[in-house]
Every structure is written in C-alpha cells, then in structure tokens.
C-alpha positions, 0 to 999 in steps of 0.5 A, a space after each residue: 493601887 489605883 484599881 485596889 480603890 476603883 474596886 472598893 468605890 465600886 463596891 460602895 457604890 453597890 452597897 449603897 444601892 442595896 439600901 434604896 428601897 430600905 431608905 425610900 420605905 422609911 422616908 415614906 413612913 416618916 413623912 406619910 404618917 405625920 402628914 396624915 395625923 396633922 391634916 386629920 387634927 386639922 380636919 378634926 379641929 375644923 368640924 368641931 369649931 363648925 368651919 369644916 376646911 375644904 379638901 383643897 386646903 387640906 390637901 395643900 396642907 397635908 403636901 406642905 407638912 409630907 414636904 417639910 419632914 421629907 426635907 427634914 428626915 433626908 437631911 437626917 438621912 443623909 447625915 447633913 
C-alpha cells in the first residue's frame, strides 16, 4: 500500500512541475501590467500638475505595487 501512495506522490509532484511555467507567466501578467498602469497614472498625474516625479521614485513605486499584486495574486495562486 506504502509504494501504491509513493507512486501517486510522485506523480503529483510531476503534474504540479508541468504547471511552473503557466504559473510564473501568469503572475508575471498579473503583476507586470497593473504596476505598469498605476506607475504611468502616476507619471501622467505628476506632468499634468507641473511636479514631473523623478524616475527613482517611479521605479520604487512601480517595484512597491509589482510586490504588493505579487504577494496578493500568489496567495490567490495558492489558494491560502
């Protein structure tokens, strides 16, 4: 019975690495985009009101939001 279940964790474990690439590509769409979005809003909001931010600040806000719907999206991933 003890090598029926090893041979059943193993395959799990296989399926699971199949999906590696499907997973990363899709927490890289997720968090790639709307980082984008809210660091060009931004960006967009700053020129219009004459105080154009400087790219360090963009970039450190743009990382912030990629991190937080990283963290977010893989929680949901992972159904935590």
């Amino acid at each position: 019975m003890q090598t029926a279940s090893a041979k059943a964790a193993r395959i799990t474990r296989s399926a699971e690495h199949g999906d590696v690439i499907y997973r990363f590509t899709g927490l890289l769409i997720v968090t790639l985009f709307p980082a984008l979005f809210w660091t060009a809003l931004v960006a967009g909001v700053g020129a219009a009101l004459g105080q154009i931010p400087s790219p360090l600040a963009l970039m450190v806000f743009g990382s912030g939001v990629a991190g937080f719907c990283a963290t977010v999206s893989q929680m949901l991933f992972a159904r935590v």
